[in-house]
Backbone as JSON, one array per atom type, in Angstrom:
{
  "sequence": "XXXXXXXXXXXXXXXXXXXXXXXXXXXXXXXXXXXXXXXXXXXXXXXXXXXXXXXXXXXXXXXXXXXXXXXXXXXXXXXXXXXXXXXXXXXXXXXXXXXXXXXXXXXXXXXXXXXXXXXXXXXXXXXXXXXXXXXXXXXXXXXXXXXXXXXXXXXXXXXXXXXXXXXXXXXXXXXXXXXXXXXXXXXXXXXXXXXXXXXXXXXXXXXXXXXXXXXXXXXXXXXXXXXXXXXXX",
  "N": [[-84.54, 113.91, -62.49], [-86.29, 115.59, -64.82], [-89.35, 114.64, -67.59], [-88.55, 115.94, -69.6], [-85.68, 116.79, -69.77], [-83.14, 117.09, -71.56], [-81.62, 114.24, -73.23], [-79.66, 113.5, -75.03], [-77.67, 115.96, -76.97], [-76.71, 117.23, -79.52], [-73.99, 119.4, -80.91], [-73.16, 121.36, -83.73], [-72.82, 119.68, -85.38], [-70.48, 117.63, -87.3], [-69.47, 115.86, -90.15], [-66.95, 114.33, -92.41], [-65.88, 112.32, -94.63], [-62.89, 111.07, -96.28], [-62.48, 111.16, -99.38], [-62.66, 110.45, -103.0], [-63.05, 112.75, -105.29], [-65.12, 114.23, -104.36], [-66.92, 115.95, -102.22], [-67.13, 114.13, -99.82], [-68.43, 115.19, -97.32], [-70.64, 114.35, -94.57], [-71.99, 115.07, -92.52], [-73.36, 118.19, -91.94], [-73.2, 120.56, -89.7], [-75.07, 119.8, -87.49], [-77.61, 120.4, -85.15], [-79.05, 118.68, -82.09], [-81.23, 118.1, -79.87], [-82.47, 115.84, -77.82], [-85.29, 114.99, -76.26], [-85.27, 113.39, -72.88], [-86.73, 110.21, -72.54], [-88.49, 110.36, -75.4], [-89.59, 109.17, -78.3], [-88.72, 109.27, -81.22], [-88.63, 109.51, -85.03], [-86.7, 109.12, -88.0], [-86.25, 110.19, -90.56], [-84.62, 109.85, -94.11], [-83.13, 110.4, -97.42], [-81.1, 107.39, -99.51], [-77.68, 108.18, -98.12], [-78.03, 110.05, -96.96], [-77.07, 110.82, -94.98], [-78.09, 109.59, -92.44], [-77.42, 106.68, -91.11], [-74.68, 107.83, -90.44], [-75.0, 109.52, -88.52], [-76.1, 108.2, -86.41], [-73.93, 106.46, -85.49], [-71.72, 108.46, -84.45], [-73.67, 109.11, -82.54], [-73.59, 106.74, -81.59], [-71.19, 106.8, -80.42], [-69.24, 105.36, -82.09], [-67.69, 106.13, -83.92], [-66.04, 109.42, -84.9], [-67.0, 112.99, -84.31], [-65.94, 115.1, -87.17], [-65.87, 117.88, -86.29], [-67.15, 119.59, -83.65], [-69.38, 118.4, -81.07], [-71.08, 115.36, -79.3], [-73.21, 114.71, -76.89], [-74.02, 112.59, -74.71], [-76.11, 111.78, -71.9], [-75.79, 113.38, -70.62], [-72.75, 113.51, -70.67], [-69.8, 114.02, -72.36], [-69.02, 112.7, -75.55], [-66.4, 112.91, -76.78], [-64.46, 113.23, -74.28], [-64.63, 111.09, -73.32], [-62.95, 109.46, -74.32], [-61.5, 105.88, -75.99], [-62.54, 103.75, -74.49], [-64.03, 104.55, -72.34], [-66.13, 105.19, -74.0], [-66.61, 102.69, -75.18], [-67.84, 101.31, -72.05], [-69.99, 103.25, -72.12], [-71.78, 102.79, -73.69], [-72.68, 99.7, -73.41], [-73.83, 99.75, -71.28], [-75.85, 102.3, -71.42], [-76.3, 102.36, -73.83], [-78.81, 100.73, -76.12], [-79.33, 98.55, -78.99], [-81.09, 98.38, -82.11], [-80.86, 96.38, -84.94], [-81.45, 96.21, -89.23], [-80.65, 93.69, -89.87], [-80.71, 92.41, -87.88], [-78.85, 91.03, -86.47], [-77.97, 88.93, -84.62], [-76.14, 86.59, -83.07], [-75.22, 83.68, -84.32], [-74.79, 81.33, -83.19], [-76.07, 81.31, -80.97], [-78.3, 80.57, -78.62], [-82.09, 82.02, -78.52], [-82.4, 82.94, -75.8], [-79.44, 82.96, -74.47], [-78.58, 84.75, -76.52], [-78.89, 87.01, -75.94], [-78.5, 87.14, -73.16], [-75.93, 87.53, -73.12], [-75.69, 90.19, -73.78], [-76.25, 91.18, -71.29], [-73.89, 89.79, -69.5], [-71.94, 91.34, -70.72], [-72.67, 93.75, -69.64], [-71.98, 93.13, -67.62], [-74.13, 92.38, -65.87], [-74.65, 89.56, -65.81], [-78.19, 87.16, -65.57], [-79.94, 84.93, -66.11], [-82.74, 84.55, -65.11], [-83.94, 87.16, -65.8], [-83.1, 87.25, -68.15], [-85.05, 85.46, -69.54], [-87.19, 86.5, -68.9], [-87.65, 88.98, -70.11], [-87.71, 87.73, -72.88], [-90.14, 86.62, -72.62], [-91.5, 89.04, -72.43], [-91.31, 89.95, -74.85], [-93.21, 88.76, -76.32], [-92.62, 86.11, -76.78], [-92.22, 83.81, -75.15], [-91.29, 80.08, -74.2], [-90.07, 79.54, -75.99], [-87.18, 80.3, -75.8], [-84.71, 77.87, -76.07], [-84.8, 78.31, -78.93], [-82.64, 78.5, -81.47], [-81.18, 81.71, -83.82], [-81.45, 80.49, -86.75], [-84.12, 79.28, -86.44], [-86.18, 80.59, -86.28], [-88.48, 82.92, -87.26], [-88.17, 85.87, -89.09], [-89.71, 88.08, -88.4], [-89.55, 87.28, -85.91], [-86.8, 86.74, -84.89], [-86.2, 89.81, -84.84], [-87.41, 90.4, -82.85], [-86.27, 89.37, -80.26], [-84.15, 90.84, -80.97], [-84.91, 93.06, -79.99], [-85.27, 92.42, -77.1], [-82.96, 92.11, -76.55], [-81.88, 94.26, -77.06], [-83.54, 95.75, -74.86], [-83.13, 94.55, -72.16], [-81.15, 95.65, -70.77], [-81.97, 97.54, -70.1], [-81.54, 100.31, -70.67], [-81.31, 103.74, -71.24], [-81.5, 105.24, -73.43], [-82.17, 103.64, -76.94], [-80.83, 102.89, -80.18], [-82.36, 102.19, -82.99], [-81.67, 101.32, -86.04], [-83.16, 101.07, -89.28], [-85.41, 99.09, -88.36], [-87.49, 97.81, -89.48], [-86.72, 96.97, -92.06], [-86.03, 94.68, -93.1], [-88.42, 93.26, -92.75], [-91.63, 91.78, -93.9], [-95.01, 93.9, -94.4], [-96.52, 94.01, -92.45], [-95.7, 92.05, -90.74], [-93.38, 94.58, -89.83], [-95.26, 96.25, -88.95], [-96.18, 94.77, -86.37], [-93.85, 94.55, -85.43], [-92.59, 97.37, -84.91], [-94.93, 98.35, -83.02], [-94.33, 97.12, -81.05], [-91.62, 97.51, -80.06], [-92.26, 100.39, -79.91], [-94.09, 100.82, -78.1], [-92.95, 98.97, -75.58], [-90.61, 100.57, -75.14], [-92.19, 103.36, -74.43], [-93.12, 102.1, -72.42], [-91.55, 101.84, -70.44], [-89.96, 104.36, -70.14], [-88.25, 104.75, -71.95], [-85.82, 106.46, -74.05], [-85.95, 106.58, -77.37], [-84.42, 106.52, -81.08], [-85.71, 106.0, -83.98], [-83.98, 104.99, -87.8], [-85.41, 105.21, -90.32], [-87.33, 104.15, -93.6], [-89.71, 103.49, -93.83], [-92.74, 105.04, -94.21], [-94.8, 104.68, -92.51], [-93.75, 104.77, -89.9], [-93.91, 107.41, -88.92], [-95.99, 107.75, -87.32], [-95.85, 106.6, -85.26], [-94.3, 107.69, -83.42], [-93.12, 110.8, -81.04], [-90.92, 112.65, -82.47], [-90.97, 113.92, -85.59], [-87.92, 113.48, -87.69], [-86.11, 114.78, -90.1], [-83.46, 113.71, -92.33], [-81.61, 115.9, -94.74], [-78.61, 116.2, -96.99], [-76.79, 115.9, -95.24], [-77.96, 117.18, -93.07], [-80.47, 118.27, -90.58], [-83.81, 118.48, -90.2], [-86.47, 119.69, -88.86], [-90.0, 118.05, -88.6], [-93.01, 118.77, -89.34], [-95.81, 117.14, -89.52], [-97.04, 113.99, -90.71], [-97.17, 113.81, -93.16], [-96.38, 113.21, -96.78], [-94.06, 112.01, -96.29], [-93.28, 109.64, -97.54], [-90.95, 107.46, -99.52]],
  "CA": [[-84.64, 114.77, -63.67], [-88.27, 115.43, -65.91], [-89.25, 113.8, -68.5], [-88.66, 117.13, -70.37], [-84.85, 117.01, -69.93], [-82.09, 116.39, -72.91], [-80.71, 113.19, -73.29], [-79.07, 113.17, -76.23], [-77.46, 116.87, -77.97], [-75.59, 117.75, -80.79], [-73.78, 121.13, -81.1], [-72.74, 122.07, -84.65], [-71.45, 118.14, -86.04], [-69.59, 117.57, -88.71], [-68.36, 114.32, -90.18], [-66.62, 114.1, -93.17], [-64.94, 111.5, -95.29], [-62.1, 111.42, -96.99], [-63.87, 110.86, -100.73], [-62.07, 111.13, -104.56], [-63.82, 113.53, -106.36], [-66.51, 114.49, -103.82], [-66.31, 116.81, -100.97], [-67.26, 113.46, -98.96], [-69.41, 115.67, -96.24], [-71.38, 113.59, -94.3], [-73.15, 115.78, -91.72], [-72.98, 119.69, -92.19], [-73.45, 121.48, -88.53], [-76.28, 119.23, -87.24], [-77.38, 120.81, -83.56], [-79.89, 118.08, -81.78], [-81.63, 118.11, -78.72], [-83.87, 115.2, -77.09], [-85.63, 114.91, -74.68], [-85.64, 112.03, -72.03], [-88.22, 109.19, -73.2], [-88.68, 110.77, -76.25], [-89.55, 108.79, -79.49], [-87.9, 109.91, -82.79], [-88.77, 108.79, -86.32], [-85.53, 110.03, -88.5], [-85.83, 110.17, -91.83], [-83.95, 110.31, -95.23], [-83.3, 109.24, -98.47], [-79.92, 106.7, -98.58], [-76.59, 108.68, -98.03], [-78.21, 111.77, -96.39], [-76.73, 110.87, -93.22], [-79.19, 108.78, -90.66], [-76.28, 105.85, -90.51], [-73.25, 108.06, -89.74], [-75.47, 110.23, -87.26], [-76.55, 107.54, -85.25], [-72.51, 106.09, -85.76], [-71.6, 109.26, -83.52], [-74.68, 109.4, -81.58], [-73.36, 105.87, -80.42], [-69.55, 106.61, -80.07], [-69.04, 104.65, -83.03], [-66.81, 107.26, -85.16], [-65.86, 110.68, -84.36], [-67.36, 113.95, -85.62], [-64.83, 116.02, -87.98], [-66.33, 118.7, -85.71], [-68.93, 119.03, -82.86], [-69.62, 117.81, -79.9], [-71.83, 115.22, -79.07], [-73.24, 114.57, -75.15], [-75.25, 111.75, -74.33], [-77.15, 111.95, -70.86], [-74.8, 114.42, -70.02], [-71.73, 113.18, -71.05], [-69.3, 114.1, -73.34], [-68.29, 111.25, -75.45], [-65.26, 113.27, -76.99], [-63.71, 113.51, -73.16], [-64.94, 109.84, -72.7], [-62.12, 108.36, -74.79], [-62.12, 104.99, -76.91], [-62.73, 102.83, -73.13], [-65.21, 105.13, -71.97], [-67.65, 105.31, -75.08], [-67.23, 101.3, -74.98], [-68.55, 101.26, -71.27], [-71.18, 104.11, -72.08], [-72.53, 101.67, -74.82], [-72.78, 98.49, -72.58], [-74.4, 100.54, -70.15], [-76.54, 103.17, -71.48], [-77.06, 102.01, -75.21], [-79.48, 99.43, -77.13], [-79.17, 98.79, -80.16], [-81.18, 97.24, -83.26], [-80.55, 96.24, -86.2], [-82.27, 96.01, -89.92], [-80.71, 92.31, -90.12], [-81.02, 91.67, -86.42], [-77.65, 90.92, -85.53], [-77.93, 87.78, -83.51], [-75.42, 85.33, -83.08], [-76.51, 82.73, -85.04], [-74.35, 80.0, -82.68], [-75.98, 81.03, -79.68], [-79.97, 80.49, -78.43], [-82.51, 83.25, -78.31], [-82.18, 83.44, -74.65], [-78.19, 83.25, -75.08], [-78.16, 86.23, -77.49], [-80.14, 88.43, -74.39], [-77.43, 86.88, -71.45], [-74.62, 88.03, -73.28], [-75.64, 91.87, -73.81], [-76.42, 91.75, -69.86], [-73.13, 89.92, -69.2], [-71.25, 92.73, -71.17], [-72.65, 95.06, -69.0], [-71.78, 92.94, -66.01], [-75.49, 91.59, -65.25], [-75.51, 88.15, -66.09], [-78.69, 87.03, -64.92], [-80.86, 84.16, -66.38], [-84.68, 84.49, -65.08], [-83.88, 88.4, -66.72], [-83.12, 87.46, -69.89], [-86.22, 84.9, -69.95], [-88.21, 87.48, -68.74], [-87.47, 89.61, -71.63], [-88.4, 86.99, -73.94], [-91.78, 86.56, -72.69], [-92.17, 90.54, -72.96], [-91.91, 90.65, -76.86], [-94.46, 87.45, -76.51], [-91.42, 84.69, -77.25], [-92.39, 82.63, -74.57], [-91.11, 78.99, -74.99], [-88.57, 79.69, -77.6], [-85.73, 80.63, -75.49], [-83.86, 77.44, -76.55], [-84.2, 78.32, -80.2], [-81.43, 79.53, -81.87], [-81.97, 82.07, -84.67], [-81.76, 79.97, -88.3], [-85.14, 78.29, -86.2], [-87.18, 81.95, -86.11], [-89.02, 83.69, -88.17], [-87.61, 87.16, -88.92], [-90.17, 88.88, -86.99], [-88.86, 86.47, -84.16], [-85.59, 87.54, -84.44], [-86.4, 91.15, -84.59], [-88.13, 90.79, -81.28], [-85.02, 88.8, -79.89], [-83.16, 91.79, -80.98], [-85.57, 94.21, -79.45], [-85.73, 92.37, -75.53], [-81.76, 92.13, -76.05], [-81.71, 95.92, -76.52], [-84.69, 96.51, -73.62], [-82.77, 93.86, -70.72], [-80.16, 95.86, -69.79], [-82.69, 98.86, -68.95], [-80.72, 101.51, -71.0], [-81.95, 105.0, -71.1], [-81.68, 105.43, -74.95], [-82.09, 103.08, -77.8], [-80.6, 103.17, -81.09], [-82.74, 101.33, -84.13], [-81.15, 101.71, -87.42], [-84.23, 100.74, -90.15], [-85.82, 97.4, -87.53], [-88.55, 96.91, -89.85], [-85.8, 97.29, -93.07], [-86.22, 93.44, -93.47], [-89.44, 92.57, -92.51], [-92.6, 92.22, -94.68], [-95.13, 95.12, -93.9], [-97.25, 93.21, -91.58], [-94.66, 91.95, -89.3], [-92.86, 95.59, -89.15], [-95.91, 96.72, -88.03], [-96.14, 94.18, -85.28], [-92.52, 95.01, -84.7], [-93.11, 98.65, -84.49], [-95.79, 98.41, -82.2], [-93.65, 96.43, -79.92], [-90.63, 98.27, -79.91], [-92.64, 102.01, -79.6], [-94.74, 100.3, -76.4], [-92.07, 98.79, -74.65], [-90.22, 102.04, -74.82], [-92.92, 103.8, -74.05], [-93.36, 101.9, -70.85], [-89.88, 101.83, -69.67], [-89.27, 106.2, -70.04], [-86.56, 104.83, -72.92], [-85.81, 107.32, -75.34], [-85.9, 105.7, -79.08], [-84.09, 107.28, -82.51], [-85.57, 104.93, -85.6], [-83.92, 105.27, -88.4], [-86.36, 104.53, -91.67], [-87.48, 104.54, -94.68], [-91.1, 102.89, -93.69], [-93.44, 106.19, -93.7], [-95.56, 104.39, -90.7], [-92.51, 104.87, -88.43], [-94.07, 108.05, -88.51], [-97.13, 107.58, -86.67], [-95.42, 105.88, -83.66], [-93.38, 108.75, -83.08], [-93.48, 111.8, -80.72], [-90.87, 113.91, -82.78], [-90.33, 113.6, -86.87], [-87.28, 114.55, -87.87], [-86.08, 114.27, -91.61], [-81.91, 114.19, -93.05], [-81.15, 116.18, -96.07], [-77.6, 116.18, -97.68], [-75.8, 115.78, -93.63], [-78.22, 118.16, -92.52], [-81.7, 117.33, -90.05], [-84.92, 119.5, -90.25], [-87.95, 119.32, -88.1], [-91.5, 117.77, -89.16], [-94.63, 119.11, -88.28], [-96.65, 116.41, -89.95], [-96.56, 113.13, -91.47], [-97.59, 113.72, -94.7], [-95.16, 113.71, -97.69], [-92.59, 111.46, -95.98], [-92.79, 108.56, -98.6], [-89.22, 107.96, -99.88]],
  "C": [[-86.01, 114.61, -64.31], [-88.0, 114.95, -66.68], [-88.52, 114.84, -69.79], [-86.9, 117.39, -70.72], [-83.83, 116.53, -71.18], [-81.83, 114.95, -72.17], [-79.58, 112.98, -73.89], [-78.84, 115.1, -76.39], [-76.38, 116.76, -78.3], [-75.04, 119.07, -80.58], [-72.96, 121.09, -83.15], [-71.47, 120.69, -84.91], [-71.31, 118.15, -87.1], [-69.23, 116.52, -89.13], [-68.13, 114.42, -91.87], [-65.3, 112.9, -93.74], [-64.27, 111.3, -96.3], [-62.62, 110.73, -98.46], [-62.87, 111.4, -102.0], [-63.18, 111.74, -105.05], [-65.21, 113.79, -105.94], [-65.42, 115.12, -102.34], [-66.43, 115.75, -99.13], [-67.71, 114.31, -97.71], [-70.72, 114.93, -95.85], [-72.93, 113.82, -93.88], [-72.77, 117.23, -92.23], [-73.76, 120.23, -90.74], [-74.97, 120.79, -88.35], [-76.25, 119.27, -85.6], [-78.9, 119.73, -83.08], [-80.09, 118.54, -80.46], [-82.73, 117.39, -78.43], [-84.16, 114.64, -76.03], [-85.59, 113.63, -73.92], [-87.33, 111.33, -72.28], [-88.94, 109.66, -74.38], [-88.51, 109.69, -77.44], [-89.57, 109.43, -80.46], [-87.96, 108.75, -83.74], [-87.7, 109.56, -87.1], [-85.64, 109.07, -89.82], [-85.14, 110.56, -93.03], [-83.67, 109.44, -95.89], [-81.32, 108.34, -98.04], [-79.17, 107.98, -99.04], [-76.87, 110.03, -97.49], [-77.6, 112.04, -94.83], [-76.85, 110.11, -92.21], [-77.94, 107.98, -90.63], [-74.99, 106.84, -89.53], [-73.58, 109.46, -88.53], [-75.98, 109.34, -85.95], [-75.05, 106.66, -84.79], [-71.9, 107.03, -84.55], [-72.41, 109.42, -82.67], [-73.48, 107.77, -80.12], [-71.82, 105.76, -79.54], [-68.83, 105.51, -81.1], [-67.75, 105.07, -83.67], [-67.15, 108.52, -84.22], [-65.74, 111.51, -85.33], [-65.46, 114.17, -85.95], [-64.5, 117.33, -86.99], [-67.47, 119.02, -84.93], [-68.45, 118.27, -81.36], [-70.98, 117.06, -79.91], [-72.2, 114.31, -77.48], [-74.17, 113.68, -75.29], [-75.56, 111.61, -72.7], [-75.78, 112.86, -69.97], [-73.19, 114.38, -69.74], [-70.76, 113.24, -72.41], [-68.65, 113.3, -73.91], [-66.83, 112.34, -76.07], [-63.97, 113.39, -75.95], [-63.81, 111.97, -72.94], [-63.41, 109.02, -72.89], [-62.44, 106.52, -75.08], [-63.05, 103.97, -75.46], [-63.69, 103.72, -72.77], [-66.45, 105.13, -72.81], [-67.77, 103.49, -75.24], [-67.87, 100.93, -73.64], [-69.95, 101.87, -71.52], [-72.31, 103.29, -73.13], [-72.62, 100.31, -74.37], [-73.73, 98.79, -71.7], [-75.83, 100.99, -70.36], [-77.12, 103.29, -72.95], [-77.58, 100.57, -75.61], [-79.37, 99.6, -78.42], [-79.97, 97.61, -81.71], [-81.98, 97.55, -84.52], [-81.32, 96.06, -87.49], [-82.16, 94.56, -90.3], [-80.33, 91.7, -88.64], [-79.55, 91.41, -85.4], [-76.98, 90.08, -84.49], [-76.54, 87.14, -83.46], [-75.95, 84.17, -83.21], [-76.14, 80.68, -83.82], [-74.78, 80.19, -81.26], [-77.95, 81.2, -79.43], [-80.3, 81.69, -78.46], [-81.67, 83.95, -76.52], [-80.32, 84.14, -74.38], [-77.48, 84.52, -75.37], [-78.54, 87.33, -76.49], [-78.9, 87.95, -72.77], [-76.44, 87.41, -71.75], [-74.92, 89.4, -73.52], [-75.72, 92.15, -72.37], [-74.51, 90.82, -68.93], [-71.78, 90.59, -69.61], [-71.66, 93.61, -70.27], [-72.4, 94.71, -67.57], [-72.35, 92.49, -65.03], [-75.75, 90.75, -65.06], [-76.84, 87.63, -65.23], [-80.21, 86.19, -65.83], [-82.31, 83.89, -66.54], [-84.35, 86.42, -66.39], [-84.42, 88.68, -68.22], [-84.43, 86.62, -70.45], [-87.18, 85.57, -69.86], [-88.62, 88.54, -70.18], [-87.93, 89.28, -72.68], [-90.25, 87.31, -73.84], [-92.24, 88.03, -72.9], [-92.51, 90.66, -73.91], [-93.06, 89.39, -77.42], [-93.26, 86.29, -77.65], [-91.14, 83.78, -76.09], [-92.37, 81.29, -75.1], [-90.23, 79.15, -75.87], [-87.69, 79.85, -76.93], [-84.38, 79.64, -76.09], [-83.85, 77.4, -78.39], [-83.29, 79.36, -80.84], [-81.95, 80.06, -83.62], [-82.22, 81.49, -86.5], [-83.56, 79.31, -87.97], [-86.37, 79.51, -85.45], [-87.3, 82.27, -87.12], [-88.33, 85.11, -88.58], [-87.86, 88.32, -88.3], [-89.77, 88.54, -85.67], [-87.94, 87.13, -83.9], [-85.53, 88.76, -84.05], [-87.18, 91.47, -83.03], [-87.14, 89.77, -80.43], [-84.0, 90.19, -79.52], [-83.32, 93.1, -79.72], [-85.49, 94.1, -77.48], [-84.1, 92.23, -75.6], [-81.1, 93.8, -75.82], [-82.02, 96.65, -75.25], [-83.64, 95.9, -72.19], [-82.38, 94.62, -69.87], [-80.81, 97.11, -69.19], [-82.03, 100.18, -69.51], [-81.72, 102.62, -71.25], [-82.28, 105.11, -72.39], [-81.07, 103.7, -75.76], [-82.15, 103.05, -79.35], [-81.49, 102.38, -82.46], [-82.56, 101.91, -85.39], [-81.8, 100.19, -88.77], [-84.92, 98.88, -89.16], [-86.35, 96.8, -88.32], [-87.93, 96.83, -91.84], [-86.26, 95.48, -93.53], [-87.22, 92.55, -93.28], [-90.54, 92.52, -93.54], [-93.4, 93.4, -93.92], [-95.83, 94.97, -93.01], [-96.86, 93.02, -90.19], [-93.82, 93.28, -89.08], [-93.86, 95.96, -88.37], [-96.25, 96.38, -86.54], [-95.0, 94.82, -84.86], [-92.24, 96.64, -83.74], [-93.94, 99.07, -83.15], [-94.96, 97.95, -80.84], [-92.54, 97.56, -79.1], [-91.05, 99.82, -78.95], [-93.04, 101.36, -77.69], [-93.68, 100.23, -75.59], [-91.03, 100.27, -73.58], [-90.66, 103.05, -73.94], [-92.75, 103.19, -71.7], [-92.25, 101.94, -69.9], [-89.29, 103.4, -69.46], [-88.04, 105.82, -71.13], [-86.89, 105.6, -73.99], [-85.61, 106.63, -76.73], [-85.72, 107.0, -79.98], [-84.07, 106.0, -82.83], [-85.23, 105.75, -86.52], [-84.87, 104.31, -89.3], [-86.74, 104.68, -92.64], [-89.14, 104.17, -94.91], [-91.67, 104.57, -93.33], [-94.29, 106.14, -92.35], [-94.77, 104.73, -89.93], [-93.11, 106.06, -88.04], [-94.86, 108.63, -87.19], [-96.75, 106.54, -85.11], [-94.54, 106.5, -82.76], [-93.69, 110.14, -82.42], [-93.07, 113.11, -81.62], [-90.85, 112.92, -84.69], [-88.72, 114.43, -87.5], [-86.46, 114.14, -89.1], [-84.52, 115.33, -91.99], [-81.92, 114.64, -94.67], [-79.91, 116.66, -96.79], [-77.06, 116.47, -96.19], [-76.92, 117.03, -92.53], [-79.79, 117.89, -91.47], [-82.67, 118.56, -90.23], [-86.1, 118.57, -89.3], [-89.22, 119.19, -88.94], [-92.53, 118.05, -88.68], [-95.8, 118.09, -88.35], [-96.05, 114.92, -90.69], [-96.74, 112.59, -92.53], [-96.38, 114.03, -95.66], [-93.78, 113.0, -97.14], [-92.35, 110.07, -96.74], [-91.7, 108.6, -99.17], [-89.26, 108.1, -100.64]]
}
């Protein structure tokens, strides 16, 4: 397939939640389409959406209404066992507080996303390390990292398993602005070099500038960016 092909579309999603005294509408008819190896910066202010669109992107929750296909798969036909394989498989995922397991080593935290998917495989996951430049650390576990550490822990436990698309919901949300940017840099590259498609969600306006598409949530709804001016929150 080209690089040019979908990975990821939406048709006309919907998610709403049941809400006192609000129409609780999450998304309102949000139609996506991206491309294979495609980096996405997705912005909005809080409650416009980005969480409970990337929630269905991953098989997380299910629209109200909609369909949504990931590499050509419908997760609505997948059922609950199928969207947990398709997410072992074919999703990464990370986090604005990293998400580690705090009782298990760096390396550890990177063997167990590849023996979820069935990989286990030791030099792998060390390999990984040394990618985000965490050579030597494998036996530290995360209270004994920095937070940029962790975040690049998070990032080679997302990259191991080789998945096509990767989900980051705000990475650099907890970092100072220094180390997101390191983080950033990491994350976009890696990607980059691997053909993996990346949706960040953020609120950092730089996210913009590392990004092929921009694409910005307003009240459940997404709009296209031509520029990356004016995206301060």
């Amino acid at each position: 397939m080209s690089m040019t092909s979908s990975i990821i579309r939406t048709y006309d999603l919907w998610k709403q939640y049941e809400t006192e005294g609000h129409d609780g509408m999450a998304l309102r008819g949000v139609d996506l389409d991206i491309g294979r190896g495609q980096i996405v910066a997705l912005f909005g202010k809080s409650g416009s959406g980005k969480t409970t669109l990337l929630n269905l992107l991953a098989g997380l929750d299910e629209p109200t209404r909609g369909r949504v296909e990931i590499d050509n798969e419908d997760l609505g036909a997948l059922g609950e066992k199928g969207r947990t394989l398709l997410r072992r498989h074919k999703l990464g995922f990370v986090f604005q507080f990293f998400n580690l397991l705090p009782t298990l080593t760096a390396q550890e935290n990177i063997l167990l996303s590849l023996e979820l998917a069935g990989r286990p495989d030791e030099r792998l996951a060390r390999e990984s390390l040394d990618l985000v430049g965490l050579a030597g650390k494998e036996r530290r576990f995360p209270h004994e990292l920095s937070g940029g550490e962790q975040q690049r822990v998070a990032i080679a436990r997302a990259l191991v398993k080789k998945p096509p698309i990767i989900l980051a919901d705000e990475p650099t949300g907890n970092l100072d602005s220094a180390t997101g940017v390191q983080v950033l840099t990491l994350l976009t590259s890696r990607c980059r070099d691997a053909g993996t498609t990346l949706i960040m969600v953020s609120h950092a306006p730089n996210t913009c500038e590392y990004a092929d598409r921009v694409l910005r949530m307003t009240d459940g709804r997404v709009f296209e960016e031509i520029a990356c001016e004016g995206l301060a929150p």
